[in-house]
TORSE-476286 format. One record per residue (C-alpha): residue number from 1; x, y, z. Coordinates in Angstrom, 3 decimals. Layout:
{NUM,{X,Y,Z}} ...
This chain:
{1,{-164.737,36.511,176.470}} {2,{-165.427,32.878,177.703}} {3,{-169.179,33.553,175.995}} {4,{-167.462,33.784,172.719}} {5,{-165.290,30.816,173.379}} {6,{-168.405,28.647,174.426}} {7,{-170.321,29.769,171.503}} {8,{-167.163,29.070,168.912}} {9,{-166.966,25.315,170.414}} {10,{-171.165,25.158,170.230}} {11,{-171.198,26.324,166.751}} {12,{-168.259,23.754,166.138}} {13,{-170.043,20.707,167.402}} {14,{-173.403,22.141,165.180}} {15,{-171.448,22.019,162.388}} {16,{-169.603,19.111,162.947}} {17,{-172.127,16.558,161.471}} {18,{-172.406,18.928,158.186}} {19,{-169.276,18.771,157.397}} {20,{-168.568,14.863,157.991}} {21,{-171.781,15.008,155.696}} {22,{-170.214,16.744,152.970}} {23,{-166.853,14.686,152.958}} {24,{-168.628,11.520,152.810}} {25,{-170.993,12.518,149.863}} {26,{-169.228,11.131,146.684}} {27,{-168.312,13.661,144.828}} {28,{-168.332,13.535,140.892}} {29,{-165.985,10.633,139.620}} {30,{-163.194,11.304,137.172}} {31,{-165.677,9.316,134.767}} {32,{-168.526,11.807,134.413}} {33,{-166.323,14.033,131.817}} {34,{-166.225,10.483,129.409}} {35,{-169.938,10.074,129.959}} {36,{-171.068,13.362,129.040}} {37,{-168.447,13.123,126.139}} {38,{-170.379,9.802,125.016}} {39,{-173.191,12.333,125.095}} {40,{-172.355,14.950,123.403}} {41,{-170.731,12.519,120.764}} {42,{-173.540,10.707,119.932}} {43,{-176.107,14.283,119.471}} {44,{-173.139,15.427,116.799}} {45,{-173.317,12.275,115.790}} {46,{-176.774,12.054,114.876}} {47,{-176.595,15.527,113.449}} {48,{-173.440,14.251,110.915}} {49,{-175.490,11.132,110.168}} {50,{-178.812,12.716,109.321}} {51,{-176.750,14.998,107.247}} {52,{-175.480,12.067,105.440}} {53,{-178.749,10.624,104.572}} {54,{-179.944,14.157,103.589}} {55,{-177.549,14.790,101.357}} {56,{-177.844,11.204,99.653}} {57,{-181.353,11.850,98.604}} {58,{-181.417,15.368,97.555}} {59,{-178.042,14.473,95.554}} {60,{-177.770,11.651,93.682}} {61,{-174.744,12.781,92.283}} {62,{-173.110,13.510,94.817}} {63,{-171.334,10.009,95.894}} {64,{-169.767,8.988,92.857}} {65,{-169.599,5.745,93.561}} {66,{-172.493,3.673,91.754}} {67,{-174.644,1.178,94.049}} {68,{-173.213,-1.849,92.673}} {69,{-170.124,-1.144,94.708}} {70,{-171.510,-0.802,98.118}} {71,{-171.320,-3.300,99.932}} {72,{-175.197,-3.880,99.967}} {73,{-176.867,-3.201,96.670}} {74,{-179.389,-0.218,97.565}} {75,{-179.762,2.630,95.780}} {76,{-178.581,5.733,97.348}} {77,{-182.203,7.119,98.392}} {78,{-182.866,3.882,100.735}} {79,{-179.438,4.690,101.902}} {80,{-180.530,8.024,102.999}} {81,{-183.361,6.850,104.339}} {82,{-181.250,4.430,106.662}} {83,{-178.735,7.316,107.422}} {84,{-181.901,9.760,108.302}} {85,{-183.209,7.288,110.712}} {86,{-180.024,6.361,112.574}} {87,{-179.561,10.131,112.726}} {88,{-182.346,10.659,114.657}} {89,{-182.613,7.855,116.578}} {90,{-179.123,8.991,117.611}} {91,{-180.501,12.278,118.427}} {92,{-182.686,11.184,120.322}} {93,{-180.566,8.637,122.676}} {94,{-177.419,11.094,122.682}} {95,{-180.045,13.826,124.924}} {96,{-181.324,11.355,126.691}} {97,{-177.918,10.305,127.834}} {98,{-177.879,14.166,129.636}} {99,{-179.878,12.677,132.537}} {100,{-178.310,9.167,132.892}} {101,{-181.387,7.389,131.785}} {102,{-180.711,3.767,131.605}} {103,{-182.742,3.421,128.450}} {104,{-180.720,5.769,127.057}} {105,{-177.319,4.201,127.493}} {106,{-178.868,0.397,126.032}} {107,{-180.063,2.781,122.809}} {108,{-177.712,4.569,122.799}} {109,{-175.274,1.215,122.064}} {110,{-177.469,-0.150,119.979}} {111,{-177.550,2.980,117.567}} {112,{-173.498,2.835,118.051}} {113,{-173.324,-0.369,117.205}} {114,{-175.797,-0.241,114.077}} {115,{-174.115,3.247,112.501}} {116,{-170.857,1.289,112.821}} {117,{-172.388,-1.607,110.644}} {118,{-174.485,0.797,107.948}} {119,{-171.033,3.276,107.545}} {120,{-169.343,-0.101,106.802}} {121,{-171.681,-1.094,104.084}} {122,{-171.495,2.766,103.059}} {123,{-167.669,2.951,102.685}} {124,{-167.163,2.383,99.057}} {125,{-169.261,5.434,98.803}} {126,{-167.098,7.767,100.525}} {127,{-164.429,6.097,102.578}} {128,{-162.696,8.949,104.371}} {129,{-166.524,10.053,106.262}} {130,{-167.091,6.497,106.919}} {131,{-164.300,5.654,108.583}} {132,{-164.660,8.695,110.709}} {133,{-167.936,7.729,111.899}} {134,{-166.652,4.112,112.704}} {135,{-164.504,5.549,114.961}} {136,{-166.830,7.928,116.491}} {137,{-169.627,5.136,116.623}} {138,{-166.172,3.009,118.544}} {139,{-165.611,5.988,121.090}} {140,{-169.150,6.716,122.215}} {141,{-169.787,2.754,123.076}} {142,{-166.851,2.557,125.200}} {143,{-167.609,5.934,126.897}} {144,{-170.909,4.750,127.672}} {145,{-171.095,1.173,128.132}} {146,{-167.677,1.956,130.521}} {147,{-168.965,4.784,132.464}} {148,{-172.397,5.168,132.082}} {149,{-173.800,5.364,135.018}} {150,{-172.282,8.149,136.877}} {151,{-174.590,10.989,135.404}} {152,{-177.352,9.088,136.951}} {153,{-175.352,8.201,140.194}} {154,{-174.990,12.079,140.967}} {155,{-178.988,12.932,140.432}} 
């Protein structure tokens, strides 16, 4: 019987450095869900925006609106063009934010940032799409410029 008890306290004191181990490795943060959001944001994005451009130059007639109401007088195939591109670019910064790269994060602002400025210039073409996008393009920069990091942190 006193075997058992000596063993119990051995195993204990093994164990004992594990476990203050575990407790002191950070756990994830309440922050990852808003980076991976940011993520996840910016691939649909780039999906919705290469759509966009798509549909602009295999329909002209789609967006009513003529070019000499947009904000910047381009026809409506550059404007795809510019939509396909973001898009991808989008795409292409929105997986890379899956593994915390830091490069991914400073593109991934930057396409933000631009998509917010080209759906501006694109929202006398169809107003209600733009102004979703704005806002989208608004939530991914603060969920990654705030939180970033903490993909990366827990690699």
């Amino acid at each position: 019987m006193s075997d058992m008890r000596e063993q119990a306290r051995t195993t204990s004191a093994a164990q004992a450095p594990q476990r203050a181990a575990r407790a002191a490795a950070p756990g994830p943060s309440a922050w990852e869900g808003w980076v991976l959001f940011g993520a996840m944001l910016m691939v649909l994005h780039g999906a919705f925006q290469a759509i966009t451009g798509l549909v602009a130059l295999f329909d002209d007639g789609y967006y009513l609106v003529s070019a000499n109401r947009l904000v910047v007088h381009a026809d409506y195939t550059a404007w795809g063009w510019v939509h396909v591109v973001v898009g991808l670019v989008a795409l292409v910064a929105g997986f890379g934010l899956f593994s915390g790269a830091l490069w991914a994060r400073v593109l991934g602002i930057g396409v933000a940032g631009i998509s917010a400025i080209v759906n501006f210039a694109f929202i006398a073409a169809f107003p209600f799409w733009a102004l979703t996008m704005i806002v989208l393009d608004v939530l991914i920069i603060y969920a990654i410029a705030t939180h970033g990091a903490d993909p990366h942190d827990q690699v």
